[in-house]
C-alpha positions in Angstrom: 122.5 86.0 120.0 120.1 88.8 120.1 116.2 87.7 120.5 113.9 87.8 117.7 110.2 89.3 118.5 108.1 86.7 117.3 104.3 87.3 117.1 101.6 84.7 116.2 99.3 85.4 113.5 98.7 81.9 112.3 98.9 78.6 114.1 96.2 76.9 112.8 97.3 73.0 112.2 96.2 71.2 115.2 97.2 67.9 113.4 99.9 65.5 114.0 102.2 65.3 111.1 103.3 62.0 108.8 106.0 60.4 109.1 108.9 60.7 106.6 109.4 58.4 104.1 111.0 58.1 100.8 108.4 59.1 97.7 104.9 59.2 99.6 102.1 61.7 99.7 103.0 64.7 102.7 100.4 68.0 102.9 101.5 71.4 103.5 98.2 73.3 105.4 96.8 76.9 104.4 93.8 78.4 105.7 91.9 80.5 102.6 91.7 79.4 99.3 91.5 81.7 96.0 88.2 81.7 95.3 85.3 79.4 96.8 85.4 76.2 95.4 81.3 75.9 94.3 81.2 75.1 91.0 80.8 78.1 87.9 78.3 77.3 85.3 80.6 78.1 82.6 83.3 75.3 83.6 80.1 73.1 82.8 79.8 71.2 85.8 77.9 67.9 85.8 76.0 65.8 88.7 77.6 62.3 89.0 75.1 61.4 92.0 72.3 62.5 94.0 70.2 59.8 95.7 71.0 56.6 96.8 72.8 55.7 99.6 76.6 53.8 99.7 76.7 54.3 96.2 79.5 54.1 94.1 79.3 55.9 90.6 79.5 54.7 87.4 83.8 55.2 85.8 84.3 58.9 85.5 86.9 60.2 83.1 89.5 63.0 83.8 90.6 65.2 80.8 94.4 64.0 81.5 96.5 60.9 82.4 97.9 61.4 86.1 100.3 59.7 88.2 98.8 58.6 91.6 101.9 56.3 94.0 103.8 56.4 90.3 100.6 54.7 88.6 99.1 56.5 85.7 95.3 56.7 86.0 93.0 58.4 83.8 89.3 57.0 85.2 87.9 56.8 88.9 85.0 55.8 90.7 83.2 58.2 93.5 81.9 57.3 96.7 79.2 59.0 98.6 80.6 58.9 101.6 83.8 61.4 100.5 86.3 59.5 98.7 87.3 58.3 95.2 88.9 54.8 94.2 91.2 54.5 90.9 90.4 50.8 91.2 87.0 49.4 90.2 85.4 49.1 93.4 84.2 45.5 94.3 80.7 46.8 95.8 78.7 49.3 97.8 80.2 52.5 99.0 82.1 51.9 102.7 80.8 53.8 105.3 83.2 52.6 108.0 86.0 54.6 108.1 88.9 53.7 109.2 93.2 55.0 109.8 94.7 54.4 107.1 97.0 52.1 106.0 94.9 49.5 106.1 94.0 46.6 103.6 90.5 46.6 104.8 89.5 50.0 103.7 89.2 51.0 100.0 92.3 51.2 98.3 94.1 53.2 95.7 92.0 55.6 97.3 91.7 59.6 98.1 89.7 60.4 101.3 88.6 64.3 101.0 86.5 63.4 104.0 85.1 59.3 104.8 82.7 59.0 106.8 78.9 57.8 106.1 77.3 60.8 104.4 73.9 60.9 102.9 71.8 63.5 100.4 69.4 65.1 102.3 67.7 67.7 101.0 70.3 69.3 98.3 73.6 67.3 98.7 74.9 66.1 95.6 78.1 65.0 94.3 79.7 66.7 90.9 82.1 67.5 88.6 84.3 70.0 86.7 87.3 70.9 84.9 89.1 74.1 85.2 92.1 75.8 83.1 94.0 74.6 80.1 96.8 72.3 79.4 99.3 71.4 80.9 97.7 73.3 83.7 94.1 71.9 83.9 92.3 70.9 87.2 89.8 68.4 87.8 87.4 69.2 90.7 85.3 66.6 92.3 83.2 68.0 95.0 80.4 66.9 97.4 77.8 69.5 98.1 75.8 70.0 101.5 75.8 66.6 101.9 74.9 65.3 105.7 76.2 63.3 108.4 74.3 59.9 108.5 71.2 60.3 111.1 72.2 64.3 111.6 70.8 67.5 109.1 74.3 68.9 109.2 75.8 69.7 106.2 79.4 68.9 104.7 81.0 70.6 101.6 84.2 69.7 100.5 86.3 69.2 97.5 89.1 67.2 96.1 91.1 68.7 93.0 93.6 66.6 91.1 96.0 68.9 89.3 97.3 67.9 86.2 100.5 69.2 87.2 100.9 66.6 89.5 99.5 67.4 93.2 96.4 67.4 94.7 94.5 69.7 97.1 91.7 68.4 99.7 89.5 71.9 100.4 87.4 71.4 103.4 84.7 74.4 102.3 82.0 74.8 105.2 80.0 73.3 107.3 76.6 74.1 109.0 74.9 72.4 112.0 75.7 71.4 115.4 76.9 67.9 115.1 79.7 68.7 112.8 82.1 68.5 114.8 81.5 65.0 115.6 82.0 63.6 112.5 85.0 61.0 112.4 86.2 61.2 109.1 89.2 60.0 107.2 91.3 62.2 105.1 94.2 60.9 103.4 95.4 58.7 100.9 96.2 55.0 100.3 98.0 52.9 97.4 96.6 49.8 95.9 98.3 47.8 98.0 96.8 48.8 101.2 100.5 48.8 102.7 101.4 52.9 102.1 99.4 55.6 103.1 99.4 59.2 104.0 96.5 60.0 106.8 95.6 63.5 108.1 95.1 63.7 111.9 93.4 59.9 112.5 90.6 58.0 111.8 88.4 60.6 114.4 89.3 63.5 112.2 86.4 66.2 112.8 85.2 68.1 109.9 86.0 72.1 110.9 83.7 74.6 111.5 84.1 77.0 108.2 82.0 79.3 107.0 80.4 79.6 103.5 83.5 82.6 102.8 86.5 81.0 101.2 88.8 83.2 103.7 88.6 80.3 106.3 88.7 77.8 104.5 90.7 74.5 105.6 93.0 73.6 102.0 95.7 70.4 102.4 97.7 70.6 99.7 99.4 67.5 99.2 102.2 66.1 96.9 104.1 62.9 96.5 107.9 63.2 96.7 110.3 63.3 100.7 109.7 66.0 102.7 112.3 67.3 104.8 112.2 66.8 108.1 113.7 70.8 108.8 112.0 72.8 105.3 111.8 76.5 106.8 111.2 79.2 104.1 110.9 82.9 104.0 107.0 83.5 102.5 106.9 87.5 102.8 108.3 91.0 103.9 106.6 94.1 104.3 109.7 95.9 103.0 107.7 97.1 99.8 109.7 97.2 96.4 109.3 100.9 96.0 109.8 103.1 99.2 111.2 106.1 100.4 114.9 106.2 101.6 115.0 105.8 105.3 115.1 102.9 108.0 112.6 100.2 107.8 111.7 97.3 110.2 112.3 94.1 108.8 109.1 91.8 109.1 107.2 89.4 107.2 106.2 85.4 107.5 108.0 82.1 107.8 106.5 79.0 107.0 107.7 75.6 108.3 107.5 73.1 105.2 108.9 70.4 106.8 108.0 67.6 109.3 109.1 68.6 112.2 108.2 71.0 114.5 110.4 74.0 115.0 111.6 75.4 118.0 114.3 77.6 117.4 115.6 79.2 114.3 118.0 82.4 113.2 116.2 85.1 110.9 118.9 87.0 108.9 118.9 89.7 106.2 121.6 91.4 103.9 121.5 94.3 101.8 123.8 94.5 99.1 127.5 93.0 99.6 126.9 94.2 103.2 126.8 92.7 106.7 124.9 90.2 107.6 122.3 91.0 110.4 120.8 88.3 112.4 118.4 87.7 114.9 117.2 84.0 116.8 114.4 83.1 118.5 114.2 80.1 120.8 111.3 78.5 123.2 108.9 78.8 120.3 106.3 76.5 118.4 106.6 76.4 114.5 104.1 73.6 114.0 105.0 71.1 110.8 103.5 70.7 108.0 102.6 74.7 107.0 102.8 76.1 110.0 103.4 79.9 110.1 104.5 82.7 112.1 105.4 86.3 111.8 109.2 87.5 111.9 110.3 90.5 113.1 114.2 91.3 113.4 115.7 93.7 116.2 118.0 95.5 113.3 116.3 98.1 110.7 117.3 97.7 106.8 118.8 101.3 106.1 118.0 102.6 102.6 120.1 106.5 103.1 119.6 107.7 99.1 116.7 108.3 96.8 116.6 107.4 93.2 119.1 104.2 94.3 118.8 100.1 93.8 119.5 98.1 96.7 119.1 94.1 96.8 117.7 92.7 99.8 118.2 89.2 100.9 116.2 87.5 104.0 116.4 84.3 105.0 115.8 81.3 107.7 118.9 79.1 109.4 119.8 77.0 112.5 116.2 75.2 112.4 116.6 73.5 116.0 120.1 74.2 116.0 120.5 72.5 112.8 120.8 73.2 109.0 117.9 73.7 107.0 117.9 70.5 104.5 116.3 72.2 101.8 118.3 75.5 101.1 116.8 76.0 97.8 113.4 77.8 99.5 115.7 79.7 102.0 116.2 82.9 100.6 113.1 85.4 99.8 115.3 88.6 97.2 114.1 91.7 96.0 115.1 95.1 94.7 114.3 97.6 96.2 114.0 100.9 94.5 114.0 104.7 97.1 111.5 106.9 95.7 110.7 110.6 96.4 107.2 109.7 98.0 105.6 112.2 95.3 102.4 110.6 94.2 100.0 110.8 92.1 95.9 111.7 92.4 95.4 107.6 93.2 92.1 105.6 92.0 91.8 102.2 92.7 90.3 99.7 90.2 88.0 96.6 91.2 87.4 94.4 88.9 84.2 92.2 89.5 83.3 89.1 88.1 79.7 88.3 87.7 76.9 86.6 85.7 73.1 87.4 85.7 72.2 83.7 86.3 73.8 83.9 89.6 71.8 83.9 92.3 74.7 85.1 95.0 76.2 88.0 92.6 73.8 91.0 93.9 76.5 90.7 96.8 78.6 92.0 94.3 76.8 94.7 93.4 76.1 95.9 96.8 79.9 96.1 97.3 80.5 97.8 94.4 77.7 100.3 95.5 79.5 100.8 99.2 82.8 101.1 97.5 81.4 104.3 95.4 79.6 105.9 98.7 82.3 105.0 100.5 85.3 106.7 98.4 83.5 108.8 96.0 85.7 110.0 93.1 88.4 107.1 93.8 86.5 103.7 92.8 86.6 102.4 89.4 84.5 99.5 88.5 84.2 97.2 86.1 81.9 94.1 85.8 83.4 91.3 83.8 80.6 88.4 83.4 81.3 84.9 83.3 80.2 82.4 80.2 76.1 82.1 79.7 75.6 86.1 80.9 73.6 88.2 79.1 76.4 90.1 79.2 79.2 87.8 78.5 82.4 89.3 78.0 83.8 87.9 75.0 86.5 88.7 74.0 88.8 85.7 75.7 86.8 85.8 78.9 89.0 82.2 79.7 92.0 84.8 79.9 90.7 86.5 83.1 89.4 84.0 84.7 91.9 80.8 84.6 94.7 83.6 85.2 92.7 84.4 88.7 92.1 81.2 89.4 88.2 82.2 89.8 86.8 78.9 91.0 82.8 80.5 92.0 81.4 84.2 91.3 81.1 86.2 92.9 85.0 87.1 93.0 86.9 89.9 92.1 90.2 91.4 92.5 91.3 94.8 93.6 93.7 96.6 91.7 95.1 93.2 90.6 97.1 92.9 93.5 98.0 90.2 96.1 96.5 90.1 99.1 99.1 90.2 102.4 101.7 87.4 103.1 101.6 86.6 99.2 98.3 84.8 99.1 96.1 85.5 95.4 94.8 88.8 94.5 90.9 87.6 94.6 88.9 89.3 96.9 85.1 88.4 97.9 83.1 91.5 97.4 82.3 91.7 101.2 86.0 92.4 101.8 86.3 95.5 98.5 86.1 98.3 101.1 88.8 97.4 103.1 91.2 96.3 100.1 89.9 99.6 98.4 91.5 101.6 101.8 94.6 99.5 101.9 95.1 100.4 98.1 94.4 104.5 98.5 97.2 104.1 100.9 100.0 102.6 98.7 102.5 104.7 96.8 101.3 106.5 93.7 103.7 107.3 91.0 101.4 107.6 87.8 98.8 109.7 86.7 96.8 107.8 83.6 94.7 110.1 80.9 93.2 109.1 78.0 92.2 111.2 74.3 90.2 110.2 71.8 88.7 110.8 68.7 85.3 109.0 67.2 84.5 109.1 63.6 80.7 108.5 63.6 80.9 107.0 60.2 82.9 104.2 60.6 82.6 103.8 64.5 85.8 103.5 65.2 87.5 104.9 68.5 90.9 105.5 68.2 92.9 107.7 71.0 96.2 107.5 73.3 96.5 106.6 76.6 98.9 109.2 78.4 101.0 108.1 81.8 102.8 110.8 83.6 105.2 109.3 85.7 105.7 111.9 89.5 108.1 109.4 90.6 111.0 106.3 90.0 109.2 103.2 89.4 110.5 99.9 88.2 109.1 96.9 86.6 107.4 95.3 83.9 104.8 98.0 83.7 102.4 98.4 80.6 99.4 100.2 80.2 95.5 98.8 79.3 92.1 100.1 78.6 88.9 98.8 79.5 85.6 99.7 77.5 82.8 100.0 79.5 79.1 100.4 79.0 76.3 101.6 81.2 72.7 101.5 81.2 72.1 98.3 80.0 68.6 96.5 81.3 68.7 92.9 82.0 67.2 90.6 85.0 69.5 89.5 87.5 68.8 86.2 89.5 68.6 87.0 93.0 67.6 90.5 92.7 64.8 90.8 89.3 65.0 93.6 86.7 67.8 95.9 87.1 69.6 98.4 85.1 73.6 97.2 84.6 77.0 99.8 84.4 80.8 99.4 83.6 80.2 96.4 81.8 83.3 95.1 80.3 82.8 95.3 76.3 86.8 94.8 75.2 90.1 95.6 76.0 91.8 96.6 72.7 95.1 96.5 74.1 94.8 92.7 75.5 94.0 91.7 79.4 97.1 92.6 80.4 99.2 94.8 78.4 102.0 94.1 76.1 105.8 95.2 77.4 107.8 97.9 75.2 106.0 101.0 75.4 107.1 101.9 79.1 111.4 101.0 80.1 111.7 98.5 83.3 113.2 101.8 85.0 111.8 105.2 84.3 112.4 108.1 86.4 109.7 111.5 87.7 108.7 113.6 85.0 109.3 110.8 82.1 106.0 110.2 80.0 104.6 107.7 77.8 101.6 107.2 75.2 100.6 104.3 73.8 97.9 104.3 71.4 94.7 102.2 70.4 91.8 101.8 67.7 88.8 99.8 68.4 85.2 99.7 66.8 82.5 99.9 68.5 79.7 97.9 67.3 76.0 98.8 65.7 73.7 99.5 67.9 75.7 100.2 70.6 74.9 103.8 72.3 78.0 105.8 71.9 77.6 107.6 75.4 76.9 104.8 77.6 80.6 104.0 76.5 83.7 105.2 79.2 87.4 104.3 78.6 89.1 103.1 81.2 92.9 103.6 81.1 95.6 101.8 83.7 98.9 100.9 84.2 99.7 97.0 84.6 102.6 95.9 86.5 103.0 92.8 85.1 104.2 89.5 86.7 103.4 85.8 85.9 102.9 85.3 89.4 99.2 86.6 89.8 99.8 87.3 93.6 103.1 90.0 92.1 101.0 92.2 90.0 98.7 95.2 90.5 97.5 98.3 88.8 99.5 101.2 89.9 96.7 104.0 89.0 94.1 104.5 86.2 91.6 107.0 84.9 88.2 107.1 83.7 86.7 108.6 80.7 84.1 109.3 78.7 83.9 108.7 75.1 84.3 111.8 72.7 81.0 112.3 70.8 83.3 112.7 67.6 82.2 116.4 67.5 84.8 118.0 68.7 88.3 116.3 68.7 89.6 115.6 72.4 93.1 116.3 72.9 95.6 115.7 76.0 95.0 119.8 77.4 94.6 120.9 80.8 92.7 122.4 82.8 94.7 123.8 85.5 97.8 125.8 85.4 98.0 126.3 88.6 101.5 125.4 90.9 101.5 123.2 93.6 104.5 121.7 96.0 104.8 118.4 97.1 105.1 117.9 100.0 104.7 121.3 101.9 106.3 121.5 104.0 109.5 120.2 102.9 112.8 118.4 104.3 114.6 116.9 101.7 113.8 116.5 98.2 110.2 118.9 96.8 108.5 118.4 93.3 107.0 121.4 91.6 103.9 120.3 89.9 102.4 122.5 86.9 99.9 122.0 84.1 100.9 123.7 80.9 97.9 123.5 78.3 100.7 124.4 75.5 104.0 123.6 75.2 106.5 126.3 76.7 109.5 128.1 77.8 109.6 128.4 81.5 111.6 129.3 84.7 111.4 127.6 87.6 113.2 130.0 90.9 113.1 129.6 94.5 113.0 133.2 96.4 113.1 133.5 100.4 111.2 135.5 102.5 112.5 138.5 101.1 112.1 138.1 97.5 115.5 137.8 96.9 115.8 134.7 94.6 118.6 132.3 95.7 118.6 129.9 92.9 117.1 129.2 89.2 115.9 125.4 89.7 115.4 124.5 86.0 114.9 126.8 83.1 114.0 125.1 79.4 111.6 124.3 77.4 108.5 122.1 78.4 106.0 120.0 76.4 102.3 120.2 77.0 100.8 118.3 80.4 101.4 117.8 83.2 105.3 118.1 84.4 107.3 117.8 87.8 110.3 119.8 88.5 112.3 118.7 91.7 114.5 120.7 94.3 116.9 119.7 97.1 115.5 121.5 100.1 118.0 119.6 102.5 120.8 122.5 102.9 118.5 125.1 102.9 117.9 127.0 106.5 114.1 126.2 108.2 111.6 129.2 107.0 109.3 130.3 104.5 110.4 130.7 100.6 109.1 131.2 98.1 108.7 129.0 94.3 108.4 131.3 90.8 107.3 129.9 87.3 107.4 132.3 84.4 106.5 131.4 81.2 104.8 133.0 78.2 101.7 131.4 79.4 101.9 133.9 82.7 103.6 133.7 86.0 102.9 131.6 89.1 104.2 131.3 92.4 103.4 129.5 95.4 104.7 129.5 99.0 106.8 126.7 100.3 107.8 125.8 103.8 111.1 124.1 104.6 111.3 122.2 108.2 
């Protein structure tokens, strides 16, 4: 058996596992959670306590029925000191933690963190609800609280899914005497007989940070876990590349109980062989641990314009089969392009209020992101419930699909972050996921005409995508109205003077499917059009039109924006129509191997000749002749059999000629 290079990139759970029984509570352990977990004043949040000390609260009610050890429960009790009770508690709050199971500590019980926790000088324990049914969550958290006789401060939350699981996020920590702390985190039935601990009763609270990146999240759900549970998370084999060979890589993440030593990584392509590649002397930790793959065999896509289906996944976990095949197996299709891309720009997407006190981090983000990479940022502030400048058209939409759980947040491009995790990105982290995006292929250019009838204020116009290259998917295109130059206060930062404010998006958050195929090949294009009004006393030219292709998926970590353009609003008067420019002729790429795209602007629709001359003006072949609508169009030739040198590329039309040199390698 050949060896597989491993390489660690995350081995993070330093905690002994459980042990495996039929239908009990088991965790699977992440580090980074989707947004921070503070509270967001439009999920209206409510105190349940703040003063006092070994406290429990008055009955709380959750929005939903929820099964806890098979029990339906609908009402708790909370504990200052880091736990909640389903069972009305016979007294004080317990501040003598203990390992669980154990009849003597509280019972039909969660522990996000026991231990004997007071107030100090802002803790406070409180409440929320995020999302709708059947997927709402109820969030219990305590905030800055401190460790009994230290001024170090705890915040952690617990959030019961209505779904059925629940996750324990440790958020951060601040103070030296942190890591002391001997909490218990866990969970107990009402008998006091089954339990499901975390490390032990010593369990020190992590030093975390206030960003959610390293955050400590135990996600835990009641059911058998497997004792060997190996799946395939990721590959970096992207869905749309360029033919060629491609090394196969990505993560692995042991869901099971038991720690993995040795394990076979294997891939297939097609009805083809299958390639595989083990690793031994290694340490795959249980319960989440992860670890990066990469096979000694390259994945050979040889044709452009082709499908190919890739399968990767785990085997031989410890010499032994994997007991839970249904995770095995990570597919996708994989589409060879030509690698000609578009003029990219990448769209962030902020989330925001003016009563929050920590969202001028956003806007100095946004601000670096524009100085930065100037002519390739698009922003757009989206504000939460209670701004002055709410979005309102279903602002619920964007925000429960995001997950956003504080503000600031935002996503960039709508994409998902590496090894799969959710597309929201804290603003301190834009510039780099703005880079990362520049970098990815490009096979749209988005436009967008309008006209404006000053009268009746209504906008109505066409959003135009000209596709350079094969892309597949469930792509559909959006538009984002924007407004500048709004005054307002912002908390945190005073009076200030607020742009790209989302207004509306007439053609829904994300699109609807039909105007664009699932397959479309270079030089296809598409228009879909729109009508909105814009309201009284709205300035007409503070408004911009933002257009974008959506690649829409379910999945919110699958999706991303593929390219957009920004506009500004016709004054309504003189008519804006989809014209050009440019004329002139451009080859991509120069020089050339394989496959070239011609690129030309016509500004009308016309007949044209498209030849390829060499050195000598001799032409050697006509490479399309016909006629050709307005835009923007590409015209591709196969350089492959022709001998290295300099040539030569000739459009005629009746709108003149053009040529432009071209170098084959």
């Amino acid at each position: 058996m050949k060896h597989l290079r491993l390489s660690i990139l995350s081995c993070l759970l330093l905690f002994a596992g459980l042990s495996v029984h039929a239908q009990g509570y088991y965790y699977i352990f992440q580090t980074g959670t989707v947004a921070p977990y503070e509270y967001n004043e439009a999920d209206d949040a409510y105190d349940i306590m703040s003063s006092g000390n070994d406290q429990m609260s008055a009955q709380q009610q959750m929005p939903f029925t929820w099964s806890f050890y098979g029990i339906p429960v609908s009402q708790y009790f909370v504990s200052d000191n880091g736990y909640i009770t389903f069972t009305n508690p016979p007294g004080s709050s317990d501040p003598n933690n203990i390992a669980i199971p154990d009849g003597a500590a509280p019972t039909n019980a969660i522990f996000a963190f026991w231990d004997d926790l007071d107030y100090g000088s802002f803790g406070k324990v409180r409440a929320w609800d995020q999302g709708v049914a059947p997927n709402r969550i109820h969030c219990v958290q305590w905030s800055n609280m401190t460790r009994s006789g230290t001024t170090s401060t705890l915040t952690f939350t617990l959030r019961i899914h209505e779904s059925g699981h629940f996750d324990i996020i440790h958020d951060h920590s601040a103070g030296n005497s942190v890591l002391n702390t001997n909490g218990t985190v866990g969970a107990q039935d009402a008998t006091g007989n089954n339990a499901m601990m975390i490390g032990n009763a010593f369990f020190a609270f992590p030093d975390i940070t206030t960003d959610n990146t390293d955050d400590a999240v135990y996600v835990v759900d009641f059911g058998t876990q497997y004792q060997r549970d190996l799946t395939v998370l990721t590959t970096d084999i992207k869905p749309a590349t360029a033919a060629g060979s491609y090394n196969v890589s990505g993560r692995v993440k042991n869901l099971g109980s038991m720690q993995i030593t040795n394990f076979d990584i294997n891939f297939q392509v097609d009805n083809g062989p299958v390639q595989s590649d083990g690793a031994s002397t290694l340490t795959l930790v249980q319960n989440g641990g992860e670890f990066t793959y990469f096979h000694l065999n390259q994945v050979d896509f040889p044709n452009s314009g082709t499908f190919y289906n890739v399968k990767i996944w785990a085997s031989n976990l410890n010499g032994q089969v994997d007991q839970n095949p249904a995770n095995d197996t990570l597919t996708l299709e994989v589409i060879t392009v030509l690698g000609i891309n578009a003029p990219k720009k990448v769209v962030i997407e902020e989330f925001t209020a003016t009563w929050c006190g920590a969202c001028p981090t956003a806007l100095e983000y946004m601000d670096t992101c524009y100085a930065n990479f100037p002519g390739q940022v698009i922003g757009i502030a989206t504000h939460a419930g209670g701004s002055s400048f709410e979005y309102t058209q279903n602002t619920d939409d964007l925000f429960d699909f995001y997950k956003v759980g504080g503000i600031p947040d935002g996503v960039v491009d709508r994409a998902g972050q590496p090894f799969g995790a959710a597309p929201n990105v804290y603003p301190t982290a834009w510039p780099t996921f703005v880079a990362a995006r520049l970098n990815e292929p490009c096979p749209v250019a988005v436009e967008v005409y309008n006209t404006y009838d000053p009268g009746t204020r209504v906008c109505s116009g066409q959003v135009v995508m000209r596709f350079s290259d094969y892309a597949l998917g469930d792509m559909r295109a959006i538009l984002f109205v924007t407004e500048d130059g709004l005054p307002g206060n912002q908390a945190g930062l005073g009076p200030y003077t607020f742009d790209h404010i989302l207004r509306m998006m007439p053609m829904g958050e994300f699109g609807t499917p039909g105007t664009i195929p699932a397959f479309v090949n270079p030089d296809e294009v598409y228009v879909e059009n729109f009508s909105f009004t814009i309201p009284n006393g709205v300035d007409i030219n503070n408004i911009n039109l933002v257009g974008a292709v959506n690649k829409w998926d379910i999945d919110s970590r699958k999706h991303e924006i593929l390219n957009a353009g920004e506009f500004t609003l016709d004054n309504g008067v003189s008519a804006q129509s989809p014209t050009s420019e440019s004329r002139s002729l451009g080859i991509l790429p120069n020089p050339v191997q394989n496959m070239g795209a011609i690129k030309i602007d016509f500004a009308k629709p016309a007949d044209a000749r498209f030849s390829l001359f060499n050195a000598v003006g001799q032409e050697i072949r006509v490479i399309k002749e016909g006629k050709f609508t307005r835009g923007t169009h590409h015209v591709y030739f196969d350089a492959s059999q022709l001998p290295a040198g300099i040539y030569y590329i000739n459009v005629s039309s009746d709108q003149g000629n053009f040529t432009e040199k071209v170098v084959v390698q």
